[in-house]
C-alpha positions in Angstrom: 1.4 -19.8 -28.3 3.7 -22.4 -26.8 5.7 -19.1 -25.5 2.6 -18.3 -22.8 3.1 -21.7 -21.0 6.1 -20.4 -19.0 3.4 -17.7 -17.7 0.8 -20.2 -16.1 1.5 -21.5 -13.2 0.7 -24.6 -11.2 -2.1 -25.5 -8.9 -0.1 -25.2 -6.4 1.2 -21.7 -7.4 -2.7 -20.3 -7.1 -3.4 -21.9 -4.0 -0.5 -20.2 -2.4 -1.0 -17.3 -3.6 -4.9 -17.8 -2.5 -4.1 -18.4 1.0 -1.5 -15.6 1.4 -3.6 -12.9 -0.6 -7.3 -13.4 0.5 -6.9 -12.7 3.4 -4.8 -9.6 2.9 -7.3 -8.3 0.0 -10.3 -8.3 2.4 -8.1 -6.5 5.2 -7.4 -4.0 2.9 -11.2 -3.7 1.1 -12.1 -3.5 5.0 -9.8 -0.6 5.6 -10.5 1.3 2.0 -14.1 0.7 2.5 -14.5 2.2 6.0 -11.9 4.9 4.4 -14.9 5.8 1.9 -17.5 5.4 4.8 -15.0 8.1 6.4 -15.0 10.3 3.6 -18.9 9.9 3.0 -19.7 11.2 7.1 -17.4 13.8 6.6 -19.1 14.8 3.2 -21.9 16.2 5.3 -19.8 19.1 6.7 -18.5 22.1 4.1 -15.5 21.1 2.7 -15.1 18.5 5.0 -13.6 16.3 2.2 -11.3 18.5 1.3 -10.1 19.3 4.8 -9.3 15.4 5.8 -8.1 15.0 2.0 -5.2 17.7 2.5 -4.7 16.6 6.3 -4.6 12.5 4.9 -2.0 13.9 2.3 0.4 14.8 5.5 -0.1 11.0 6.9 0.5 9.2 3.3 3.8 10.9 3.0 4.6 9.9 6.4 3.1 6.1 6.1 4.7 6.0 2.3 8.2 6.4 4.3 7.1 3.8 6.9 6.2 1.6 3.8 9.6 1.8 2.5 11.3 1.1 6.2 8.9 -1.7 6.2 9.3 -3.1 2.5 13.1 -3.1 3.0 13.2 -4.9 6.1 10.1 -7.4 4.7 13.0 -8.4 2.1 15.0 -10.0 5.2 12.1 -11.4 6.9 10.9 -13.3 3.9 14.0 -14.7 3.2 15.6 -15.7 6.7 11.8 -17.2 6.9 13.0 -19.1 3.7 16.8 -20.1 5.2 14.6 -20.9 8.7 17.0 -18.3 10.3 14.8 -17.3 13.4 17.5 -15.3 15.0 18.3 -13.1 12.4 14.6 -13.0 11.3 14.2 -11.2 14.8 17.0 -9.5 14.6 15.3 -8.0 11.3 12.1 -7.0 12.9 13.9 -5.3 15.9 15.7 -3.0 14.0 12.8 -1.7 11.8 11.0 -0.9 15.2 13.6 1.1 15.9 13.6 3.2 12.4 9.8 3.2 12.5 9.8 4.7 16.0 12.8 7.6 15.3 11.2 8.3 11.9 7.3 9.0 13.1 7.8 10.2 16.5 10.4 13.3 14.8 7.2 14.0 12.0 4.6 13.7 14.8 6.5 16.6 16.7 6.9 18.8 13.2 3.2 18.4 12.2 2.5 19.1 15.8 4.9 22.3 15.9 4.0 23.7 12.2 0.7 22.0 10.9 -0.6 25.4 9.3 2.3 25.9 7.5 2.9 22.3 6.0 -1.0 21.8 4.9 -0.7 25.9 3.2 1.4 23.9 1.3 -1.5 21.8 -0.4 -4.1 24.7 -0.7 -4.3 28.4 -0.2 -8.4 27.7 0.7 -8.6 29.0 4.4 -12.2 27.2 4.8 -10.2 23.8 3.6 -7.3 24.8 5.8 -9.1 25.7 9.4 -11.2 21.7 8.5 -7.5 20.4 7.9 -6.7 22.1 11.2 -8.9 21.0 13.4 -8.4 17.2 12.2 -4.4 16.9 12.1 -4.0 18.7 15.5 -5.4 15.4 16.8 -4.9 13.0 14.6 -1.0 13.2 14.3 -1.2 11.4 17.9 -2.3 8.1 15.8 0.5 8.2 13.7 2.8 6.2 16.0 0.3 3.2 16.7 -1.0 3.2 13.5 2.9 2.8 12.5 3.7 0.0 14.3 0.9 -1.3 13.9 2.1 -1.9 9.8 4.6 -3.4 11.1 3.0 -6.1 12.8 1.0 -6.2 9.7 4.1 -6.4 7.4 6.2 -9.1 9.6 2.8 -11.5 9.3 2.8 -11.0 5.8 6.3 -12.3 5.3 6.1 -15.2 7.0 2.8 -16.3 5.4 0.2 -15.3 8.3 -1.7 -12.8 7.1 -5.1 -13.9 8.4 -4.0 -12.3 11.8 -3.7 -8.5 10.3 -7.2 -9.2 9.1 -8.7 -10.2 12.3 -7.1 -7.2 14.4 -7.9 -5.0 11.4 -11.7 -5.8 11.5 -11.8 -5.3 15.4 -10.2 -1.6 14.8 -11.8 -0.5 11.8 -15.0 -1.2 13.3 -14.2 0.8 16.4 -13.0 3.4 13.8 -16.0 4.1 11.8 -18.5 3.5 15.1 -16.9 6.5 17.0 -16.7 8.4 13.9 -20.6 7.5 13.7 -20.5 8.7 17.6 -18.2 11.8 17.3 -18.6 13.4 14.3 -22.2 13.6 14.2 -23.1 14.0 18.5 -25.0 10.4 19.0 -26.8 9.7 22.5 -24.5 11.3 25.0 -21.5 12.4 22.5 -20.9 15.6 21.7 -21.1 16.5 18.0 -17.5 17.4 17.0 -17.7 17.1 13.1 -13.7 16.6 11.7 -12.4 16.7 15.0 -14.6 13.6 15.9 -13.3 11.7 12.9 -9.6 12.3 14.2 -10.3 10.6 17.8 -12.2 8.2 16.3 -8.5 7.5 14.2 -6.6 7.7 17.0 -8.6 5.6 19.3 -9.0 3.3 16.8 -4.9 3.2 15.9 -4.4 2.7 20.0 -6.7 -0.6 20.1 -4.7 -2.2 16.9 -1.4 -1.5 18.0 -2.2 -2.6 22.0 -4.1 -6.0 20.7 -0.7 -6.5 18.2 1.3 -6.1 20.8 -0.4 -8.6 23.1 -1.2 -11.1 20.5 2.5 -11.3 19.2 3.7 -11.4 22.8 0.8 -14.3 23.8 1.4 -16.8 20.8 5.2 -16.2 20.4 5.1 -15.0 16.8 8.4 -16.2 14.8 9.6 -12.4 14.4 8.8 -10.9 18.3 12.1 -9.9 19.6 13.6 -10.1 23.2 15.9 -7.5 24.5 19.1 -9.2 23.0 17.8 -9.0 19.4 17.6 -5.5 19.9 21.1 -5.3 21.0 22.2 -7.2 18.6 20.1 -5.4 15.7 21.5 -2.1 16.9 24.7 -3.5 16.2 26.8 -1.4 13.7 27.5 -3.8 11.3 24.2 -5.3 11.1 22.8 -1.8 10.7 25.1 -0.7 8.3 24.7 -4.3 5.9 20.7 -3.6 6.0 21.1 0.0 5.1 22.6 -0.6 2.3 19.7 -2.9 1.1 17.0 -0.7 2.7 18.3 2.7 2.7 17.2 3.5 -1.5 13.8 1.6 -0.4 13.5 4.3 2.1 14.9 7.4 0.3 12.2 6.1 -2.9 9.4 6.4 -0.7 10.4 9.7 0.5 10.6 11.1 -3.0 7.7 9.1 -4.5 5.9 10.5 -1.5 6.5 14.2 -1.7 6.4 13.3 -5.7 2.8 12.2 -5.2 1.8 15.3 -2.9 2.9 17.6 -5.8 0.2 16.0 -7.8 -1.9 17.6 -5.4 -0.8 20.8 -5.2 -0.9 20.9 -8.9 -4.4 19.3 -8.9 -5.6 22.2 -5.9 -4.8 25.0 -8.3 -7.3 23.7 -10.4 -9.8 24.7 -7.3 -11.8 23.1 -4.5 -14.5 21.3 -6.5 -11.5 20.1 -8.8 -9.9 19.0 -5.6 -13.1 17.0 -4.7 -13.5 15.3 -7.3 -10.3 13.9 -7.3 -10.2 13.3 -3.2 -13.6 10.8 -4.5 -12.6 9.3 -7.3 -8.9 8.5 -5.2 -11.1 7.1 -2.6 -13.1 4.9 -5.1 -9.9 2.9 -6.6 -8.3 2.8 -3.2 -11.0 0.0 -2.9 -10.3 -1.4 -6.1 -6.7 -1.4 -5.9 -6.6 -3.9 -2.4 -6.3 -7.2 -5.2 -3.0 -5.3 -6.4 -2.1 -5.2 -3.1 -2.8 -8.9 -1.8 -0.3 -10.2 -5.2 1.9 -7.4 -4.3 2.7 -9.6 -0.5 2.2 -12.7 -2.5 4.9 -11.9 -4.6 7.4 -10.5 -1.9 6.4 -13.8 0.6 6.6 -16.0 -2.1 9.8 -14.9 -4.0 11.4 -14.1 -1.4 11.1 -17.3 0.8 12.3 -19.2 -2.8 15.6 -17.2 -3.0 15.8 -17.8 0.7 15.9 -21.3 -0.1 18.4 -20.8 -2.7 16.0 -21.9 -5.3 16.4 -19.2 -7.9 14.6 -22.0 -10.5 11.5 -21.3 -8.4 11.8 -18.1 -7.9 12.1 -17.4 -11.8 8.9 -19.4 -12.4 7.3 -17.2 -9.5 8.8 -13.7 -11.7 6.9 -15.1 -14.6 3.3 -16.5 -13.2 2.8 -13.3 -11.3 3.5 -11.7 -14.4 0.6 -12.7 -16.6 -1.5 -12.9 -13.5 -0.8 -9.2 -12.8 -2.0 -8.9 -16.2 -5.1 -10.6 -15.6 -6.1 -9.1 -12.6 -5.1 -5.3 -14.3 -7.3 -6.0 -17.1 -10.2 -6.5 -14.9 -10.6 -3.5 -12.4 -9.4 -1.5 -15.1 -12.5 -2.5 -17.1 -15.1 -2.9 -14.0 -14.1 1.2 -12.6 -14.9 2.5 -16.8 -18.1 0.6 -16.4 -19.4 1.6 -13.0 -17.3 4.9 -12.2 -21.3 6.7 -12.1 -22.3 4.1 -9.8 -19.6 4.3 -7.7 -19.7 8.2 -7.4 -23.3 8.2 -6.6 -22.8 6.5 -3.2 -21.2 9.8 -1.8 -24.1 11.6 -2.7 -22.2 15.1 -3.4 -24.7 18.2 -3.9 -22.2 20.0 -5.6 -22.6 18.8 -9.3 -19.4 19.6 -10.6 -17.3 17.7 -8.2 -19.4 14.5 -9.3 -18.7 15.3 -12.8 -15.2 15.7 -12.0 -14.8 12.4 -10.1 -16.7 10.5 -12.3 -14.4 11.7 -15.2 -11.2 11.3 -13.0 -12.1 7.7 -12.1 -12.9 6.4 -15.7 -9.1 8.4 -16.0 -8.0 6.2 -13.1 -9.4 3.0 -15.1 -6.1 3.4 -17.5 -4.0 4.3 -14.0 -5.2 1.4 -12.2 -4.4 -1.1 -15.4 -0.2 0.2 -15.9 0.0 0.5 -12.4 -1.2 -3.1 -10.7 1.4 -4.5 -13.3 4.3 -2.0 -12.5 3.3 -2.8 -8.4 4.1 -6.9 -9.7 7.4 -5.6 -11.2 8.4 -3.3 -8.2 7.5 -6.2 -5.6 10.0 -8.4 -7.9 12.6 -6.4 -7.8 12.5 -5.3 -3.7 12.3 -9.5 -3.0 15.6 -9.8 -4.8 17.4 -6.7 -2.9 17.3 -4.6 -6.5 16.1 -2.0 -4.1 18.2 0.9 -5.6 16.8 0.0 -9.0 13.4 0.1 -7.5 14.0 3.4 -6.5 15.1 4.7 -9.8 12.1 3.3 -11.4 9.3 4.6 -8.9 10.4 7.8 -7.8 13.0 8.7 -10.2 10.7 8.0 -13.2 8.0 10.3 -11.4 10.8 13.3 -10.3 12.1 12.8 -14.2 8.9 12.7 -16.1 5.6 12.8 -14.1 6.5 16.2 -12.3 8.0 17.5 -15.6 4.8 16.4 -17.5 2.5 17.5 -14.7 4.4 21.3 -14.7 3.7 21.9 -18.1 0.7 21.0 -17.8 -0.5 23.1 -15.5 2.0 26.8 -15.7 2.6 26.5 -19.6 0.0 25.1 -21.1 -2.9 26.0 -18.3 -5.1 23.2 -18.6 -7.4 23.8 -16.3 -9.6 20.0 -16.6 -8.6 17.6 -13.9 -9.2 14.7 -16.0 -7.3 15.9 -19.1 -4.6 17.0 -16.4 -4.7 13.3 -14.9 -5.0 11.6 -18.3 -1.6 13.2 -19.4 0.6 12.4 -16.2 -0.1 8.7 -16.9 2.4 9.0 -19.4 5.1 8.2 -16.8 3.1 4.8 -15.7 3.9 3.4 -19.4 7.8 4.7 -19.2 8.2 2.5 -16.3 6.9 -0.6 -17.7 8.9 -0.2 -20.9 11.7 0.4 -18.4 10.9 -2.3 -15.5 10.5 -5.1 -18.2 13.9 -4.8 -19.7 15.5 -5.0 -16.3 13.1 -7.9 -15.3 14.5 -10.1 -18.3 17.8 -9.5 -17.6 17.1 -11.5 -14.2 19.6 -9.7 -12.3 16.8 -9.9 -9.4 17.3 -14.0 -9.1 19.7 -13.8 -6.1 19.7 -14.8 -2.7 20.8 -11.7 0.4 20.8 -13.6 3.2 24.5 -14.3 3.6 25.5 -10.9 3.6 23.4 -10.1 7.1 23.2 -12.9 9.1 25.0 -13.1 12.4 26.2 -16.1 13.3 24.1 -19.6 12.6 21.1 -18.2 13.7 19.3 -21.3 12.6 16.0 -21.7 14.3 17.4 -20.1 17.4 14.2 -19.1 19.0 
């Protein structure tokens, strides 16, 4: 047992990663949980869950790519936080504005331009279709706010604030579900507008967020809010082309995991509606259970990375190997609590249609084995993208799914026409264990111990402000 000690990590380990994850865990359990309060008003209409589950599919793909922009620039942030290199920090944060804003505003215009033909894509159901419709026509105008927004959201996270996403996230998720309260079901003096009310309650919501980050930001003069010049000098070619190289596979992974992912769904929709349902539930369910992942996720990108920013790659090792077993830990836990309660948790949607409660309740306790490879694979990826190992990352996340999960979920489906969600879901999960056999090879190799910093900075830049 003497081998486990280099897995626990000090006190001061778990308080850090306390202060920096907390925070972000109940900003995310907000958002999920409103998410399922969403999905619960909308559960009222006929197929309304399946309408906003196709549209939401549209919007992931988008925000997946707007993760990986984000996530690639969040490596630079963390470590010129670390090197206490303010001007290139900014510098850092500028230019991701920039791809944020040319990436979302060119999808906005093509879901505008072609939404029937990108959500035919997901389901040949013309009842699901005309909900999807009527929710994405308006909804795509959140997609920009709600955009930079993240990457507000991201920026705090790298530098260790991430009690200020929570606080503006409470203030809009709470205008969010009290206008969907309003809208969707015609209270006092509102008209009833059913789906269509639940997409201007998202973009009304998105538009407070990103108007109170902006002014916040501005107010306080966060470490990462750029002037004019760091836009100039972001925009520069070198600069760009140096951070492309780090960011560009981050991107391009997202991208394919994203479409990756949406193929799931289209597989899972020729299964049927209630099939469909079930799933759209149950994914709702462990969106909740998943925000821990997500708060050690940041914790490991903030941490690591602000250690090889320092040039401490001793630290940063020790970092690799406590979140590690915590990971674990944390895996083994919700995995356990969704088997137990995936009834309970069903029940709160109160479906009338019996089998898609039998089918979420089976798909969740699926989820339960999806939930416990995954958290430690998100640990593994967040390891890798604080180190710059972003073309490695890419290989393992999407390129495991395009190479074996798409494969797996094919044959499946067309060859050998299982027609169960759950059995269908179980099987796919054989590309979540590939990737940890994979990902922990590379991890002990500890090509990931390296500091990037040097390679982008322009000039000094030392706590220029």
């Amino acid at each position: 047992m003497q081998w486990i000690k280099k897995y626990i990590g000090n006190k001061n380990f778990y308080k850090k990663v306390l202060v920096i994850s907390v925070p972000l865990i109940l900003q995310q359990l907000l958002l999920n949980t409103f998410g399922i309060v969403d999905t619960i008003m909308v559960g009222s209409i006929y197929r309304g869950v399946a309408g906003v589950g196709i549209a939401a599919q549209i919007s992931m793909i988008i925000f997946t790519v707007v993760f990986g922009i984000n996530s690639g620039i969040g490596i630079y942030i963390a470590q010129f936080f670390g090197a206490k290199d303010d001007k290139n920090l900014k510098n850092s944060f500028a230019l991701g504005i920039v791809f944020v804003c040319f990436f979302v505003l060119i999808t906005t215009l093509i879901v505008l331009i072609f939404p029937k033909e990108i959500l035919m894509l997901f389901s040949q159901d013309m009842e699901v279709i005309d909900k999807a419709m009527d929710y994405i026509k308006i909804e795509a105008f959140s997609y920009i706010f709600n955009a930079l927004s993240f990457s507000f959201s991201i920026a705090y996270r790298n530098i260790q604030k991430t009690k200020v996403p929570l606080y503006i996230s409470i203030v809009s998720s709470s205008m969010n579900i009290l206008f969907n309260y309003l809208l969707i079901f015609g209270i006092g003096p509102f008209p009833e507008l059913g789906v269509k009310g639940a997409a201007i309650a998202t973009v009304i919501s998105c538009l407070v967020g990103f108007i109170i980050n902006v002014v916040y930001a501005q107010k306080t003069k966060q470490l990462f809010m750029p002037s004019f010049i760091n836009f100039k000098e972001a925009l520069n070619k070198k600069f760009v082309k140096k951070l492309i190289k780090r960011v560009g596979p981050l991107i391009a992974n997202e991208t394919l995991f994203s479409i990756g992912t949406a193929l799931y769904v289209v597989f899972i929709n020729t299964l049927g509606s209630d099939a469909y349902e079930g799933y759209r539930i149950a994914e709702s369910i462990v969106n909740v259970m998943f925000t821990i992942t997500f708060g050690l996720a940041t914790s490991v990108a903030a941490l690591i990375g602000e250690a090889l920013g320092k040039k401490d790659l001793d630290l940063a090792n020790n970092y690799g190997n406590w979140f590690l077993l915590l990971g674990m830990g944390v895996a083994i836990f919700i995995g356990i609590l969704n088997l137990v309660l995936a009834p309970l948790f069903v029940a709160l949607f109160n479906n009338p249609i019996d089998i898609v409660v039998e089918n979420a309740v089976r798909v969740l306790r699926v989820y339960s084995i999806r939930i416990m490879f995954r958290v430690f694979i998100v640990i593994l990826f967040s390891t890798f993208r604080a180190g710059g190992e972003s073309k490695y990352v890419m290989f393992l996340d999407s390129g495991i799914l395009w190479l074996v999960g798409i494969p797996i979920a094919f044959l499946t489906t067309k060859i050998f026409h299982v027609q169960d969600v759950a059995l269908f879901y179980l099987i796919v999960q054989t590309e979540q264990l590939v990737r940890i056999i994979i990902g922990m090879r590379r991890y002990n190799k500890r090509t990931w111990l390296k500091n990037i910093t040097d390679e982008l900075a322009i000039g000094s830049g030392s706590t220029s402000k």
